[in-house]
N, C-alpha and C positions, 0 to 999 in steps of 0.2 A: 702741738706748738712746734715753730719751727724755729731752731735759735741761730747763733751766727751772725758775722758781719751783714751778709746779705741783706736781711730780715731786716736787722738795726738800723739798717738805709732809709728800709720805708718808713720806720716809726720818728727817725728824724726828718726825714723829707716831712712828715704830717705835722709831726710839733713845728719845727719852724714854720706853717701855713699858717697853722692854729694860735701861734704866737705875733700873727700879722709881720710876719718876715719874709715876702714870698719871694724877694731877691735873694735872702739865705737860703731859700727851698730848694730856686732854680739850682743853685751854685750845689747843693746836695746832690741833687737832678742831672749832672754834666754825666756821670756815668749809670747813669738809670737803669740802661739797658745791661750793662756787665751785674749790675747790683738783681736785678730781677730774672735773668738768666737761670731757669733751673725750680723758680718757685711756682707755687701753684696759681690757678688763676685766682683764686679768693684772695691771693697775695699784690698780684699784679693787675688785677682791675681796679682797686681804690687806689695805689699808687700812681697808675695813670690819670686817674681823676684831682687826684692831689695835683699833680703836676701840669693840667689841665685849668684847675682854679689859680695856680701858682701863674701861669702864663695868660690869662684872664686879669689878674690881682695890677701886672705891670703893663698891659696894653696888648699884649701880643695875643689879638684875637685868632687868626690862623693856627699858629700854636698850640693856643687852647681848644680848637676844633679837630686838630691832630691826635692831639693827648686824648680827648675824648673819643674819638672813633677808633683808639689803638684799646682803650676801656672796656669798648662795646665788643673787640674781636677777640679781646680776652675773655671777658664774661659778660656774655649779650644779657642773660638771666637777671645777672644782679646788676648791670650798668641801665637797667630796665625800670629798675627797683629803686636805685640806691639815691637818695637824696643829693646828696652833691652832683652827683652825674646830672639830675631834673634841672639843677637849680644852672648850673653851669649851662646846660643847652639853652632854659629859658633865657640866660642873661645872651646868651652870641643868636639865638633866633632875634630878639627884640634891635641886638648891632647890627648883624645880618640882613635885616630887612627883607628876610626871605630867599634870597637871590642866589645863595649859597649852593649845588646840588650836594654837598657832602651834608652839610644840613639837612635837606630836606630828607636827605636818604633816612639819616638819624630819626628824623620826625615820625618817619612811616612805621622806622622801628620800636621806635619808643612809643609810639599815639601819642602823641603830643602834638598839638597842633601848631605851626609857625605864623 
């Protein structure tokens, strides 16, 4: 386990998602990057996702395709895997209508089809 402010970032950044508060998430989210600095990828690939649905949740489809392919270059393995990553690509492929190349890239990676 790893303790620490750090850490404590990510498990708020999830609770406020999980709490339908993803405008509280984003606002956790303003230093993502100082807060995941140093942690492992099994740490920093579902917090990118988090923060991927969180930007998805208020419109910010780009965002949320950013968040997600910063997910995949953290842990391609589990961003392959992991449920919310599927669920978040399916909802911005069906936005996306295809047309996206940063998507499609995702797609090849993932097998998912668009």
């Amino acid at each position: 386990m790893i303790f620490g402010p750090r850490n404590t970032t990510t498990h708020v950044l999830a609770t406020r998602l999980d709490l339908g508060r993803p405008r509280e998430a984003l606002k956790v989210a303003e230093n993502l990057d100082a807060a995941l600095a140093g942690l492992p990828a099994t740490r920093v690939a579902p917090s990118r996702m988090n923060l991927a649905r969180a930007r998805l949740d208020v419109g910010d489809r780009d965002g949320a395709l950013e968040s997600l392919s910063d997910a995949w270059e953290a842990a391609p393995q589990m961003a392959r895997i992991h449920p919310m990553a599927m669920e978040v690509f399916r909802v911005l492929s069906a936005l996306h209508r295809r047309s996206n190349p940063e998507l499609l890239r995702l797609s090849k990676l993932s097998g998912i089809p668009v």
